[in-house]
Structures are given as structure tokens and as C-alpha cells.
C-alpha positions in Angstrom: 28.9 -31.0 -35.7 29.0 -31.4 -39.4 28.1 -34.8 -41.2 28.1 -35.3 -45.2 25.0 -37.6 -47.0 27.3 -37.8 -50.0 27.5 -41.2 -50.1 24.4 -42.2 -48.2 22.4 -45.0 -49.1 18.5 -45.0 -49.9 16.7 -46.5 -47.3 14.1 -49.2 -48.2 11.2 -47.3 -49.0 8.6 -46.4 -46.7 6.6 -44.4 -48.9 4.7 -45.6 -52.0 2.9 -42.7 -53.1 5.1 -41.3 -55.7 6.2 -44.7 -57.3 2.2 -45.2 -57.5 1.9 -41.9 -59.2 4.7 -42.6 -61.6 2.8 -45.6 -62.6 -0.3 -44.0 -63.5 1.9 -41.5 -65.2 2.6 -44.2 -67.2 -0.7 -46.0 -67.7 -1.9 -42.4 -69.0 0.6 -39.7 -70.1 -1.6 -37.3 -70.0 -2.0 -37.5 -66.5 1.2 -36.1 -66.1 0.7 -33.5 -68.0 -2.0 -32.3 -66.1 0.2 -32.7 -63.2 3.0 -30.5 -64.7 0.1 -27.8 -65.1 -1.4 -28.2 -61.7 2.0 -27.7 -60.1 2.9 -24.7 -62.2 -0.7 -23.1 -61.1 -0.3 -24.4 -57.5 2.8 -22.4 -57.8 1.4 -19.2 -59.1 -1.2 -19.5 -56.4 1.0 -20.2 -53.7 3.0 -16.7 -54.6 -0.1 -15.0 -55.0 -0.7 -15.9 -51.4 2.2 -14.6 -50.5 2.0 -11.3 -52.4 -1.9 -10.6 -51.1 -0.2 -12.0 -47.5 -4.1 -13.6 -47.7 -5.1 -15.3 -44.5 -4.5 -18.7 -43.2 -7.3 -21.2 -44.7 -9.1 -22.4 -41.4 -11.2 -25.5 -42.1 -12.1 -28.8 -40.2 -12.3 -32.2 -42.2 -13.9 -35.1 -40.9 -11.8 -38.1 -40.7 -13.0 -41.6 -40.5 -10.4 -44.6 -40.3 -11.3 -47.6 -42.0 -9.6 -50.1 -39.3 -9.0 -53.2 -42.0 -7.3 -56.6 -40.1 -7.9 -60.3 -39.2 -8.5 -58.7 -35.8 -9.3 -54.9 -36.1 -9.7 -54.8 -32.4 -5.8 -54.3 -31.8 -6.3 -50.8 -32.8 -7.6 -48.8 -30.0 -10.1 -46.1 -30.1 -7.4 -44.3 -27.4 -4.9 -44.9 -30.1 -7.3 -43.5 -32.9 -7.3 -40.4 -31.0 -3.7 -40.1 -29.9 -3.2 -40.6 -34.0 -5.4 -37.4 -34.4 -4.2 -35.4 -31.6 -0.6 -36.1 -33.7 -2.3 -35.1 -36.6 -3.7 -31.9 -35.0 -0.3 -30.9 -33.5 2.2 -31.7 -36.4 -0.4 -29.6 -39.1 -0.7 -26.5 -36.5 2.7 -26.2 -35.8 2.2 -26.6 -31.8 3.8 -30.1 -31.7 5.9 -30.4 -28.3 9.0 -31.4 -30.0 9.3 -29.0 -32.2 11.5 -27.6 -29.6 14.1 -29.8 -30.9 14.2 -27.7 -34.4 17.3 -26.1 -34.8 17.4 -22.2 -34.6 18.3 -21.7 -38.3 14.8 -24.0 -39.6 13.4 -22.2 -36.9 11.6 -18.9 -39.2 11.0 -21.5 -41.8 8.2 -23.3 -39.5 4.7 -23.2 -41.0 1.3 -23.1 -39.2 -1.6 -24.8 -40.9 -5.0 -23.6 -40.4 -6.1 -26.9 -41.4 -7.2 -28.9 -38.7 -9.0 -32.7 -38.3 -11.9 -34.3 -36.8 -13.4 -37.7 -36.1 -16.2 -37.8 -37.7 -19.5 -37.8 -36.2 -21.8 -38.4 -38.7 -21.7 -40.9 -41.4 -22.7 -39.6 -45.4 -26.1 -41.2 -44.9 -26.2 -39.0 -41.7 -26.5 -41.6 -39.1 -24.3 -41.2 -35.9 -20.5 -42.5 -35.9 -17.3 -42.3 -33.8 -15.4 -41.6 -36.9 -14.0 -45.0 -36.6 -14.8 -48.3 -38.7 -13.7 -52.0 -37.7 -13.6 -53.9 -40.2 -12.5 -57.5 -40.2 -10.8 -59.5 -43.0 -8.8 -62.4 -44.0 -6.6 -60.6 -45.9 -3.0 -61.1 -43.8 -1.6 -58.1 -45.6 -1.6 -55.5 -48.1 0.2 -54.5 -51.0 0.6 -50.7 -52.2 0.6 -52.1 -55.9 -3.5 -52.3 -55.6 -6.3 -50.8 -53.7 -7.8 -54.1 -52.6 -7.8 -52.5 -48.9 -10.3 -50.1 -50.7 -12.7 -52.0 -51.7 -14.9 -54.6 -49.6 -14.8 -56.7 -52.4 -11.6 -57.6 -52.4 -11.1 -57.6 -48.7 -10.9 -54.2 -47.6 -13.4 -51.3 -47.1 -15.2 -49.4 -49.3 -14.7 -45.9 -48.8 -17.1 -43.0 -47.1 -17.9 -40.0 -50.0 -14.4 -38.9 -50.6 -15.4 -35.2 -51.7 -17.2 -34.9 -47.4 -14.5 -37.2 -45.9 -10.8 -37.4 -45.5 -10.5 -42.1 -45.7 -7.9 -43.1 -43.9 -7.6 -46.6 -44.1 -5.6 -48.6 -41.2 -4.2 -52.3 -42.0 -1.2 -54.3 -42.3 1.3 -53.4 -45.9 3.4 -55.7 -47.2 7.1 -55.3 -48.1 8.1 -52.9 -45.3 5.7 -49.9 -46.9 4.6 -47.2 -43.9 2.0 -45.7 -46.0 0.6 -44.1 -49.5 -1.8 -41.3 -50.9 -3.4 -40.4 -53.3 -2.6 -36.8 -54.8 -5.6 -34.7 -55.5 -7.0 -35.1 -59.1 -5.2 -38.7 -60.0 -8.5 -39.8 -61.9 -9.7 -42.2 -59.1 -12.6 -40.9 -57.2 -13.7 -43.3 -55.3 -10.2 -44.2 -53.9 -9.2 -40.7 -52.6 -7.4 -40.6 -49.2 -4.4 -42.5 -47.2 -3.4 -46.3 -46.3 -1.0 -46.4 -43.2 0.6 -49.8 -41.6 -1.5 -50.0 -38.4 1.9 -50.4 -36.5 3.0 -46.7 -37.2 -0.2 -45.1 -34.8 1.0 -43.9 -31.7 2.1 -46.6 -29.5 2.5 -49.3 -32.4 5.1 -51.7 -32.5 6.3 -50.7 -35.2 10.3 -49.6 -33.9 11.3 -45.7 -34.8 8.2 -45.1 -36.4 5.1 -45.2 -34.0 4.1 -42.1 -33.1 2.0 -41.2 -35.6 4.4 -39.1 -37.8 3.6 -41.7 -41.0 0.2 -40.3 -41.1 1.0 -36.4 -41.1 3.4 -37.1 -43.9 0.6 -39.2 -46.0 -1.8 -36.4 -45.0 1.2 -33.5 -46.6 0.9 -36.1 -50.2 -3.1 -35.7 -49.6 -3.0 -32.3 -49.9 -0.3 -32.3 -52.8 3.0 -32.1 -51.0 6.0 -34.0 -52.6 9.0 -35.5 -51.0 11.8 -33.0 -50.0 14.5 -34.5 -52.3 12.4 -34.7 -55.1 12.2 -37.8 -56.1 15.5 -37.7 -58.7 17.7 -40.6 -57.4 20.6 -38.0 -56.4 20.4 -35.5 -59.3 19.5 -32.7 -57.7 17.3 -31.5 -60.3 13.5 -33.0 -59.1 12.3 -30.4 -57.0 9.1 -30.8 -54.3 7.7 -27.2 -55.8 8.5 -25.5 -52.9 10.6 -22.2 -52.3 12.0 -22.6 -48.9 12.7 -26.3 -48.4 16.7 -27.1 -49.2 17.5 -29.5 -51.9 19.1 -32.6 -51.1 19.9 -35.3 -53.1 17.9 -38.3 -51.6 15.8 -39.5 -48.4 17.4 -39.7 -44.9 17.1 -42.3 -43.0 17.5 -42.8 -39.3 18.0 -39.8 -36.6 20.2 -37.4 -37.5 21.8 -34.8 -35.5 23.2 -31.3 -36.1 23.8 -29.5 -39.5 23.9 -32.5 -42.6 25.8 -31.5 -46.1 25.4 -33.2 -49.3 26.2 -32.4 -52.7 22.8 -30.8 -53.6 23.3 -28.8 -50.0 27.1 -28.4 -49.5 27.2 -25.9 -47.3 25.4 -25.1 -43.9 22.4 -25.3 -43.1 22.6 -28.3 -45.2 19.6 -30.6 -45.7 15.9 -30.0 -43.8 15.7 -33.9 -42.8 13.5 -32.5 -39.7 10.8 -32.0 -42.0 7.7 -34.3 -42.7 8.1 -35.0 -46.2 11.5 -37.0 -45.5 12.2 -40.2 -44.4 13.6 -39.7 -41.0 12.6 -41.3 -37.8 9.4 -40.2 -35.9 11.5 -38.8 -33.6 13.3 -36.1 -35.8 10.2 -35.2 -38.0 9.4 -32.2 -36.3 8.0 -29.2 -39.0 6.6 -28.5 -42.3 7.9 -25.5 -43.7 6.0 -22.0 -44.3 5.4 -22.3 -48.1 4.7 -26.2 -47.7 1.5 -25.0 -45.5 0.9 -22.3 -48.0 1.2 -24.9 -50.8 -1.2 -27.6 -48.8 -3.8 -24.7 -48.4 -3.9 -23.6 -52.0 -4.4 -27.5 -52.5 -7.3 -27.8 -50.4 -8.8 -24.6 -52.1 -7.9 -25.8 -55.6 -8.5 -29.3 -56.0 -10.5 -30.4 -52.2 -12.9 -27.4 -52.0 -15.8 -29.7 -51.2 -13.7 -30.5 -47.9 -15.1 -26.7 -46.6 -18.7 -27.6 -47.1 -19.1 -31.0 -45.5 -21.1 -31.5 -42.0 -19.2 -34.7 -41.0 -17.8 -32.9 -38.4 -21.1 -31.8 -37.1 -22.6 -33.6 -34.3 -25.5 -35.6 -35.3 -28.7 -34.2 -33.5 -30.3 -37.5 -32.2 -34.1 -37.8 -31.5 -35.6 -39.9 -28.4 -38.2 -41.6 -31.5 -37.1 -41.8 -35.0 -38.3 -45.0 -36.6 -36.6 -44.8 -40.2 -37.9 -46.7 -43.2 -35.1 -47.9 -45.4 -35.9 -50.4 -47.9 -39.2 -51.7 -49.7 -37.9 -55.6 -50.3 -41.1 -56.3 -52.0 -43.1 -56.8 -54.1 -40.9 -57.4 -57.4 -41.2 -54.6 -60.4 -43.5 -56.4 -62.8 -45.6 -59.1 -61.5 -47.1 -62.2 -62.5 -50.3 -62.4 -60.8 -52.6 -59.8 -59.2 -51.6 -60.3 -55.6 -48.8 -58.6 -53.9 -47.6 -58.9 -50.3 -45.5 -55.7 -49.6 -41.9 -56.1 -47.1 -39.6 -53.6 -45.5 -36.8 -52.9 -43.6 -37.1 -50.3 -41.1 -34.4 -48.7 -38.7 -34.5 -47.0 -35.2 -32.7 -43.8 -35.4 -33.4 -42.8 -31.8 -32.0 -42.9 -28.8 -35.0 -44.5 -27.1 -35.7 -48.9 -27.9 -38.9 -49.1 -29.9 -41.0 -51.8 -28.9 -44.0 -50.8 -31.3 -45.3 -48.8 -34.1 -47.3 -49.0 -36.6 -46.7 -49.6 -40.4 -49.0 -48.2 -43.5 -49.1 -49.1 -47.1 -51.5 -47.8 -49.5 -51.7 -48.3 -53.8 -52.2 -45.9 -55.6 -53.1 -43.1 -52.5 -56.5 -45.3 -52.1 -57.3 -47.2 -48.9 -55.3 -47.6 -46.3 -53.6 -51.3 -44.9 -51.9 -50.9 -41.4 -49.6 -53.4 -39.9 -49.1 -53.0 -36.1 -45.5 -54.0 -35.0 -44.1 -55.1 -31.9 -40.7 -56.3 -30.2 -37.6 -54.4 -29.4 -35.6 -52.8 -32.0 -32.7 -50.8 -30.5 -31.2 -48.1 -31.4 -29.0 -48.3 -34.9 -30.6 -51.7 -35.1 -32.7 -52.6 -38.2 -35.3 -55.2 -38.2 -37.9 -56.6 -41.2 -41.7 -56.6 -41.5 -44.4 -58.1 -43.9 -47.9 -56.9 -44.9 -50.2 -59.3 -45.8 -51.4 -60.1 -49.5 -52.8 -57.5 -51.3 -54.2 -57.1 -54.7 -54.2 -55.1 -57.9 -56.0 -54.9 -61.0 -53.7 -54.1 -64.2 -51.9 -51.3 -65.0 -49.3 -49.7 -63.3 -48.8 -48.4 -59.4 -47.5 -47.1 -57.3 -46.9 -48.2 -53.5 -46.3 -45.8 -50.9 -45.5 -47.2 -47.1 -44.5 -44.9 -44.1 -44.6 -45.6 -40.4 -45.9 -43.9 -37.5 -46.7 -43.9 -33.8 -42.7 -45.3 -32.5 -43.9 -46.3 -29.0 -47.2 -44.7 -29.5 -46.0 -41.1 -29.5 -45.4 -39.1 -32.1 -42.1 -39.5 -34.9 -39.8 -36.8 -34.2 -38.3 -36.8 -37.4 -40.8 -37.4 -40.0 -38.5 -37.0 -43.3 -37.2 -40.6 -43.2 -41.0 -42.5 -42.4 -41.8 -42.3 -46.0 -40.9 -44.6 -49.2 -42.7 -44.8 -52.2 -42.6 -47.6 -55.1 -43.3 -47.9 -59.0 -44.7 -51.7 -60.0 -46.8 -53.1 -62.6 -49.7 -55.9 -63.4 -50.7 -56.8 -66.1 -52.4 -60.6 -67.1 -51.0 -62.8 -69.6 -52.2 -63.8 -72.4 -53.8 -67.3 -73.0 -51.9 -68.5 -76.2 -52.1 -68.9 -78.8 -52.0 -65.5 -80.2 -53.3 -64.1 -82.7 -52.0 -60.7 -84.7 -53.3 -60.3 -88.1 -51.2 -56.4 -88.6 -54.3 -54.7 -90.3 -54.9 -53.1 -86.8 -53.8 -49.9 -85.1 -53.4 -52.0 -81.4 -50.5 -54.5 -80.7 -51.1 -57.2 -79.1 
């Protein structure tokens, strides 16, 4: 059965990535620019690709989801993984409903070598589940900022963005599904994808909870554009890629069997099974062959970093690794000659300390110990204080460490050690007195 999109209506929008592009194409011209030259070399690449028939990219990214609502513990860590089992299948090309695609898209379909992970170690290289709860009393969202982002402004602040793919998880205002940023947009520290917490698998949220918002976020991550391109019915945008069909605007709902519109008039009409459309969970079911290509040249271009980070590494955990974090005192300069250094220190193991012993020492002269007790579990941190000590003037340098966790040996000995610049010097009783003639000031 043959239907025509002729004179079909644009759906609200689900998407805001490109209309947040367009407006920093607007705030800086010479952003887009750039843009046109990174999609004519993504091109060139892409054919290259073809040409040399190079092999598939095969790479792993961490994930970690920044879970951002009034109550973060609606979101499920079964539902986090469902999300990137989704992920995992839509990107490889091994989703289960991809039987539904119809036999003429069917040599079109492209397999990603790309694939995702939670991940399981944070950038300061502490443990994690990949997953982040935090909560905020910011009701909703808007796609027109980055306040989810940014603690600051109620959101959270993102994990190093050239190790990490941020995905950040809350509720959007003004029936937006999701945004991304596009590689190289000029905003570092805001690199990744925002999706309405609804849309994970199992949400609420009706026709579009099974996790499909995120692959398509996850395509404009890695430089895909929507299938229409983006032209209001012209049929002149383009998404840069060969073997998608041009079509004059977004579908909407489920289709069924071959659609025709007047950038596709004749069959096989319009790809609306593909990601980067606006159809229904339930009919997004492939991205193309040169979309993957064009998402792997991406990655290699403009996310190279992605190949080299660990986050997907397990974390090797020690049974004793008492980690010093912070020196919280004394200040920089000081005022008198007595100093009474403070740190925080962190357990790193799997085992509760209950005591070890902490060292500080001026200048690599004598030693002060300060035995510790209680019970500091593990991933907990917990504050200790020497008592005074003092200095003559100049300037220092304090160096603590700690040793003996439970009375054993420290496993992991490149954490125990911080060291500290300060200075003392004595003020001068006034008045004071410079006459200039000299060589030494004061």
C-alpha cells in the first residue's frame, strides 16, 4: 500500500539539536563555516572508506548517565541497562525488530562497530556503576540552556568529556525528547546528550519509551543529521549521506508500507524506519550503511580521544588503600609561627579501616605521627588534625602521607602522599623606617 506525505504536517518537535546548532550558528558565523568544511571532509573521508573498503572502527566508550530529578530514584539501574542494551542493539545492527524493515531498505542496513559501556571507573579512577543520581529542585528543563549541565544551576557537572560519552537523564520542557551536541561546537565542557527520562525503556512516556530517543541523540553525537535535512519541505538540505532518500520533512507516528512525497515520488519513497527521523519507537528500526560509515569517520575525526580512555576498564580494587586527598590546613602565608596541619583522607579499599597512622614532616626534617582510629568505610572520606606545630621564617614545604591501614601494609602507595608550599615570615613592629640609600627593602 502506497500513502503520500505531500501535505503532511510537522510534528511538534522532539528534537532540539539542530535548532540549538542554528543558534550558535548565529551567535558565531564562523562556526558554520567550519561546519560546512567539516561536512565536506567527513564526506571525502567517508568515500575514502568506501574506496579503501577499510574496516569497521571497533571501539567501546564509557557511558555514565547523569540521572538529574526532584527524585532521581524513579530511574532504575534495570532501566539504565535496558537503555544500553537498546543502545548496543540499534548501533550493531542486531536489534530484534529490525525484522520489520522492509526488503527494499533491507541492503541499505548499516553495522556499527561502535559499541557502549557503563562505566566503571570514574576520571579520578575511583570505582562507579556508570550511573549518577543526582537530585534537584529544578521541575524541568529547557533545551534553550545547559542548566542540566552544570551543578550550579541545578544540574550536573559533566565527567571529562574527551574519556566519557555524558548522557544526562531529566525532565524537558515543552515536549523536547532530547538534544546533542555535534562534535567540535566550541563547548567542551558540555559535550554529550540530554534525553526526557520518560523516553528509557519502560518510561511513560506513550510511543516513545523504548529507548530509541537515545540511539538517535547518540547518531547527532557522532555527527549524523536529520534525514530530511532540516529545509522546511525544500528538498534541498541534505543530511550528507549517499544512501538515505530525501524527503521533505519529519514523519511522525507509525507508518506502514511504501510512503511518497514530493522529494520521494516514486517507490521506495521515504526511509522513515530510520533513526534520524521522527517516527515512533516502534518503526525506528536501522541506520543506514554510509550513516555508520559517516558516524565512524566522526569518532576518528573529531572523538579520537574516545579510543584511548580506560572508563570501561574495571577498576582493580585493593583490600587496604587509605587515600590522602586534601591538605585543609594550614593557610598559604601565615601570620604567626605556629601551624596545626588538617586533611581529608579516603578509603579506597574494599576492606573498613578502623586505624592508621598519619605523618607530617616540614621541610623533610623530623617526623610528627598522628595515630587514627574509627571506622571509615569504603568510598567514605573522613577528617583528621595534627597538633600545633611551628616554624621559623622563610618558606616550607609540608609533606603528609599515611601508612599502616589496619596495621598492614598500603597496597597502593601512589595516593598516601601530598605535599604543600607555605610561608612565615614576622611582621614588622611599626613604625617603619626606609631611608632609599640602601640596597635591601624593607
Amino acid at each position: 500500500m502506497w500513502s503520500s506525505l505531500l501535505a503532511q504536517e510537522r510534528p511538534v518537535e522532539k528534537c532540539a539539536t539542530m535548532d540549538l546548532l542554528e543558534k550558535k550558528f548565529m551567535q558565531d558565523p564562523s562556526l558554520r563555516v567550519r561546519y560546512q568544511l567539516m561536512n565536506a571532509n567527513l564526506q571525502r573521508k567517508v568515500q575514502q572508506r568506501v574506496a579503501l573498503r577499510t574496516e569497521a572502527v571497533s571501539v567501546t566508550v564509557p557511558v555514565v548517565f547523569h540521572i538529574v530529578l526532584t527524585n532521581p530514584a524513579v530511574i532504575t539501574d534495570a532501566q539504565i541497562q535496558a537503555q544500553m542494551d537498546t543502545l548496543n542493539k540499534t548501533f550493531g545492527g542486531n536489534n530484534a525488530d529490525s525484522v520489520k524493515i522492509p526488503s527494499y531498505f533491507k541492503p541499505l542496513v548499516g553495522k556499527s562497530g561502535i559499541r557502549f559501556c557503563l562505566a566503571q571507573r570514574t576520571p579520578t579512577g575511583e570505582g562507579t556503576t556508570g550511573i549518577v543520581r543526582k537530585t534537584t529542585t529544578v521541575s524541568s528543563f529547557s533545551a534553550n540552556n545547559s542548566n542540566v549541565k552544570h551543578a550550579a544551576t541545578g544540574g550536573d557537572d559533566i565527567w571529562a568529556p574527551d574519556k566519557y560519552l555524558n548522557i544526562w537523564v531529566c525532565n524537558l520542557s515543552n515536549g523536547t525528547l532530547g538534544y546533542a551536541t555535534l562534535p567540535d561546537d566550541n563547548v567542551v565542557n558540555e559535550q554529550g546528550v540530554v534525553i526526557l527520562y520518560n523516553s528509557l525503556p519502560g518510561g511513560s512516556q506513550a510511543a516513545y519509551n523504548k529507548g530509541k530517543t537515545l540511539s538517535h541523540e547518540v547518531g547527532h553525537y557522532f555527527n549524523l543529521y536529520h534525514i530530511w535535512g532540516d529545509d522546511n519541505g525544500r528538498c534541498s538540505g541534505t543530511d550528507f549521506v549517499d544512501d538515505t532518500p530525501n524527503q521533505t520533512n519529519s514523519t511522525s507516528g507509525c507508518p506502514t508500507g511504501v510512503r511518497i512525497d514530493s522529494c520521494s515520488p516514486a517507490s521506495p519513497g521515504v526511509m522513515y524506519q530510520n533513526y534520524m527521523d521522527y517516527t515512533d519507537d516502534d518503526c525506528m528500526l536501522m541506520f543506514t550503511t554510509q550513516q555508520v560509515l559517516r558516524m565512524e569517520a566522526a569518532l576518528a575525526t573529531y572523538r579520537s580521544s574516545l579510543f584511548n580512555s580506560d572508563g570501561c576498564q574495571p577498576l582493580v580494587k585493593f583490600t587496604r588503600d587509605a587515600e590522602l586527598r586534601l591538605i585543609t590546613s594550614p593557610d598559604q602565608r601565615l601570620c604567626t609561627n605556629s601551624l596545626t596541619p588538617a586533611v581529608t583522607f579516603r578509603n579506597l579499599g574494599a576492606q573498613v579501616i578502623t586505624n592508621l597512622t598519619l605523618n607530617a614532616t616540614i621541610d623533610n626534617g623530623p617526623v610528627t605521627t598522628l595515630p587514627w582510629t574509627g571506622s571509615l568505610a569504603s568510598l567514605a572520606n573522613t577528617a583528621a588534625s595534627f597538633g600545633a606545630l611551628t616554624v621559623a621564617a622563610g618558606n616550607h614545604i609540608l609533606t603528609i602521607y599515611t601508612s599502616n591501614p589496619n596495621g598492614q601494609s598500603d597496597e597502593n602507595t601512589d595516593n598516601d602522599t601530598l605535599r604543600f608550599s607555605f610561608l612565615y615570615y614576622p611582621p614588622f613592629t611599626p613604625p617603619v623606617a626606609e631611608s632609599f640609600e640602601g640596597n635591601v627593602f624593607p
